[in-house]
N, C-alpha and C positions, 0 to 999 in steps of 0.2 A: 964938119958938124960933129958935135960930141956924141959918144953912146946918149948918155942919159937923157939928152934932148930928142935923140931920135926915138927911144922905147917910149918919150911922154908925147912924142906925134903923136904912134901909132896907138895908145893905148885912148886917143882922144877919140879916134876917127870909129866912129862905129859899124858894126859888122852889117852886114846889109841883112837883112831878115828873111828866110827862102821867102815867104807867102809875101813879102811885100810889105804886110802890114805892122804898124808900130806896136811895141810891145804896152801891156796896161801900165798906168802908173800907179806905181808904189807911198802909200801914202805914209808921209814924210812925219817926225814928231810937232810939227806945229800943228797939221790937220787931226792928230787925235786931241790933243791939249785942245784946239776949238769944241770939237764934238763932247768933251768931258765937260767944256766949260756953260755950253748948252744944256745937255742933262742934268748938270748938278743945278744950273738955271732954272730949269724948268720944275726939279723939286722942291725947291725951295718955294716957288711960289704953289707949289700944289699941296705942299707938305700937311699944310693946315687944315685945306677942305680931305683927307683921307682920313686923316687923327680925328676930325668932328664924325666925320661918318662912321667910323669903324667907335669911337666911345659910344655912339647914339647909338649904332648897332648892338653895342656888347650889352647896354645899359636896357633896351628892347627885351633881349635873351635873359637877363637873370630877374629881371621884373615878371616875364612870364614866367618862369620856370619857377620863381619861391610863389607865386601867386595860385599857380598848377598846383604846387604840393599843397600851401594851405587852405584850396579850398577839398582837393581828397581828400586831407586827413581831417577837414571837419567833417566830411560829410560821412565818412568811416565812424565816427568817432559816434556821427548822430546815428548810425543804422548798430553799431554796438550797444548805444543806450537806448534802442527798441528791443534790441533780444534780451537785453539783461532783464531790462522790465516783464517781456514777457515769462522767462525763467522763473522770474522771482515771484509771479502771480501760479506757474505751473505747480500741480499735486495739491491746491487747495481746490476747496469745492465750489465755489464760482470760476477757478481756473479749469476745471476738467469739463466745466458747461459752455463755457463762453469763449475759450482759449486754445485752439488749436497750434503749439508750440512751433512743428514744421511747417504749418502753414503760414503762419507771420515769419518765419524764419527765412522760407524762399521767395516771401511779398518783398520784405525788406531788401533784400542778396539782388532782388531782381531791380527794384526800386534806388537802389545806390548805385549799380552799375552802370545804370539809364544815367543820372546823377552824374557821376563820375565820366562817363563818355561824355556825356553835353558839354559839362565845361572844359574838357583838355581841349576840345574842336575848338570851342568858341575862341578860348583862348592865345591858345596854338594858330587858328585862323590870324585873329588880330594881330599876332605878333608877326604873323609871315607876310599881311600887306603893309604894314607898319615898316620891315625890313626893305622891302622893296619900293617904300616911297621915299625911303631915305637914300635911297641909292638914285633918286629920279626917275623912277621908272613910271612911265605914263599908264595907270593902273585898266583905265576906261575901255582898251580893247581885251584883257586878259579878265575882268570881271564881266564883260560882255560872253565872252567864248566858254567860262564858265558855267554864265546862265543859259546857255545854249545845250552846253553838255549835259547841265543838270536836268534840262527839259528832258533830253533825250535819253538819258538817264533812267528818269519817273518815269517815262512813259513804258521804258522798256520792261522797267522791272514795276510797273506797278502791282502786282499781285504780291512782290515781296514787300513792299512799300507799306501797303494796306494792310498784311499782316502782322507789319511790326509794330503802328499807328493803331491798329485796336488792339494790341496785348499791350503797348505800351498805357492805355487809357483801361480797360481791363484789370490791370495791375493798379494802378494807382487808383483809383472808382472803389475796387475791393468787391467786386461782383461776384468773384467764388473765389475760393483757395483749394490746397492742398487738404483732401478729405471730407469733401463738400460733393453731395449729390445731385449732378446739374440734368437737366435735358438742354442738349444743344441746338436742337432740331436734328440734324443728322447726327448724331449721335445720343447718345447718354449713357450715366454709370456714375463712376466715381472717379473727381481729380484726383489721381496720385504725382502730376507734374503740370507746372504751370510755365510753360518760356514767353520771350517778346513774339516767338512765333508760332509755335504750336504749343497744344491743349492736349495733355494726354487722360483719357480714360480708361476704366476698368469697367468694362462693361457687366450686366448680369448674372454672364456665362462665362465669364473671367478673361473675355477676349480686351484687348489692347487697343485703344481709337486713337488714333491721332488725327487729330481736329485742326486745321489750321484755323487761327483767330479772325483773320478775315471773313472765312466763310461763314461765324457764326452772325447769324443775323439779328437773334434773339435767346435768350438763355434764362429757364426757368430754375431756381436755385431750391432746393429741395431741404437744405441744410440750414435755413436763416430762420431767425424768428421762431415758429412753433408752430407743429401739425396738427392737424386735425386727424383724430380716429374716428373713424364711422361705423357703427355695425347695425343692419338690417334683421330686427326678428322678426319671421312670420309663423302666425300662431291662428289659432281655427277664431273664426269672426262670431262664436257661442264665449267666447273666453271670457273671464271675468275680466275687462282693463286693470280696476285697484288692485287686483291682486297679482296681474302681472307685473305693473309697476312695483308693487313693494317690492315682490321678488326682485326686482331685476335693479332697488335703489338697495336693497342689499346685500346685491352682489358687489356693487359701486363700493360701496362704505367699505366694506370688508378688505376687498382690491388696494383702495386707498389709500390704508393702514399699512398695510404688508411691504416689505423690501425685495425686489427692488424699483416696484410700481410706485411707490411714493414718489422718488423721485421722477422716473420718467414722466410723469402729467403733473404737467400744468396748471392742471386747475380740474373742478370736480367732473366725476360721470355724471351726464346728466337727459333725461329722458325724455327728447323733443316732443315726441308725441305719436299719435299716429300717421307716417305717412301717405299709406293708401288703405284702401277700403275696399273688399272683394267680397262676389256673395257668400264665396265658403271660406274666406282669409282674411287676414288685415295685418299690414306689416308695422312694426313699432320701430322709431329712430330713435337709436341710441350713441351721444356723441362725448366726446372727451377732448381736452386740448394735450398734446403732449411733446415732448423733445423732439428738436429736430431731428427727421431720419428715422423716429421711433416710432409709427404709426403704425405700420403692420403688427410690427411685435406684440403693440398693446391693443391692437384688434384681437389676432389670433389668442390671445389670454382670455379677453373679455369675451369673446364665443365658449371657447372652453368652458368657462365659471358658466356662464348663464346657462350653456346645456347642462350643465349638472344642477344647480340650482332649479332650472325647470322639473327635469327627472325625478328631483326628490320632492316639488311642490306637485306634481302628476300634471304639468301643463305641454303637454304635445307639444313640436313644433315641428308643425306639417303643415299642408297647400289643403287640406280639408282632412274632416273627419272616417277613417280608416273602418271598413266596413269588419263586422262581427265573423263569425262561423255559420251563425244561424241565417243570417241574413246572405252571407254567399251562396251558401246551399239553398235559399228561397227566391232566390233572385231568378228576374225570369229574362233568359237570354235576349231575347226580342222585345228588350223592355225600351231599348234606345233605337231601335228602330223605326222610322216611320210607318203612318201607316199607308196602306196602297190608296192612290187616289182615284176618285170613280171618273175623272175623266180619262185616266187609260184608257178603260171600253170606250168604245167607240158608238156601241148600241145603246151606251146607259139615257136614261132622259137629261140628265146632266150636261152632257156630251153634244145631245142632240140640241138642247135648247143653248149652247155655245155657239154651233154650228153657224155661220154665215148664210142667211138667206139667198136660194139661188133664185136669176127670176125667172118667170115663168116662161116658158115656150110659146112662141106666136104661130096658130094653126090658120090655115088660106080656109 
């Protein structure tokens, strides 16, 4: 036998393996060319439904996204042609009555923000189960579990919930602003901030409330419309009325004229009449309309004038008639005192003919 025959025995005859077992097989070039020829099979027929979903997809994304931008930049655009407007009415004289500039400034800031967050959600939302139904995603359990979360959600945070649902309505309603004298119930003062959540005031004494909007339950606005001034004379019940009234419709007229009480009222001083009626007094009502928030001021003026105006007419205003010199010195101390009554004694006939008849004694 030849060499070469014999190296090609042994190179036939394979080694025995220690463990026994046969070695893995090595896969051959015709087993990758099937598996390549599978793959590239199977994309081809899938190729189409990936390319429709993924355009449908992309087409989803920029429809939201230019829709997003142009509904904020309308709504930017409508909350800048409120300030302009207001600027543009600010430093005339129905804008310094009617127009608080920072107050429409953070109604508006607050008002488009609301605005502007609602529709990126809405939008935003839409677009993300729109992505996920193009994908086949069976929505009915993950919009289920949603509304489960959100329950639980509310329920958890409902105190935040409710305050941002009455500022949000609050805000838009236009129940106070910025610079507006409200009573809250638990609190009052003066808005110096208005948010979705809380209500901040300046109270009396310069202290700082913060109010959450939920808790306000009702809110009397001090600032809207037009006050009322009231001021109470009492004058001795010998007074002449006509000549109080003149006096006191000429303090009105004079008042009226003068800067800067013109403008603060509204409308004329005018003198109700008498409210009450006393044996040594009678008080007169005297009423005005005037600027919101301005009612004290134009009290405390109108007291001022009328006591002087009284002083100079010699019309007192006191709870009764102020006794002399002569008549203190003649005044007799025991003069307010009662007198003793005679059924004290007890012996008087008074006393006796009170008495309760006893009866008489039965003798054997």
């Amino acid at each position: 036998m030849s060499l070469p025959a014999v190296l090609l025995a042994v190179g036939s005859t394979p080694s025995p393996s220690p463990s026994g077992t046969t070695p893995p097989a090595v896969p051959t070039i015709q087993d990758a060319q099937e598996s390549a020829t599978q793959a590239a099979s199977w994309v081809e027929q899938n190729w189409s439904t990936w390319l429709a979903i993924g355009l449908k997809v992309l087409l989803i994304l920029v429809i939201a996204a230019v829709l997003r931008v142009a509904i904020r930049r309308a709504i930017t655009k409508l909350i800048d042609r409120m300030n302009r407007t207001v600027q543009a009415v600010d430093g005339t004289a129905i804008g310094g009555l009617l127009v608080n500039v920072e107050r429409r400034r953070q109604r508006s800031q607050a008002i488009g923000s609301v605005l502007r967050s609602v529709a990126s959600f809405v939008i935003m939302g839409t677009a993300a189960l729109m992505i996920l139904s193009a994908f086949q995603i069976n929505l009915a359990p993950l919009l289920a579990s949603a509304g489960v979360a959100g329950v639980a959600i509310g329920f958890g945070a409902r105190n935040l919930v409710t305050d941002f649902l009455s500022g949000v309505f609050m805000i838009l309603e236009d129940q106070y602003g910025v610079g507006d004298s409200i009573d809250a119930g638990v609190a009052s003062g003066e808005v110096i901030e208005v948010g979705l959540r809380v209500t901040k005031l300046r109270g009396d004494s310069g202290e700082i409330w913060y109010v959450r909007n939920g808790e306000i339950k009702r809110i009397g606005n001090l600032s809207q419309g037009w006050a009322t001034a009231g001021v109470d004379v009492t004058v001795r019940s010998c007074e002449d009325l006509d000549k109080v009234k003149a006096t006191i419709d000429e303090v009105a007229e004079r008042m009226s004229k003068e800067e800067p009480w013109n403008e603060l009222l509204w409308g004329p001083i005018e003198v109700l009449g008498l409210d009450s009626v006393l044996l040594d007094s009678m008080v007169v009502r005297v009423s005005a309309k005037t600027m919101p928030g301005k009612s004290l001021t134009v009290e405390r003026e109108l007291r001022w004038r009328i006591k002087r105006a009284f002083d100079a007419a010699d019309i007192p205003i006191v709870g009764r008639a102020p006794l002399t010199l002569e008549e203190e010195s003649t005044a007799d101390p025991t003069a307010g005192m009662a007198a003793p009554s005679v059924y004290a004694n007890t012996t008087s006939p008074q006393a006796q003919a009170a008495t309760p008849l006893t009866p008489p004694s039965v003798t054997k």
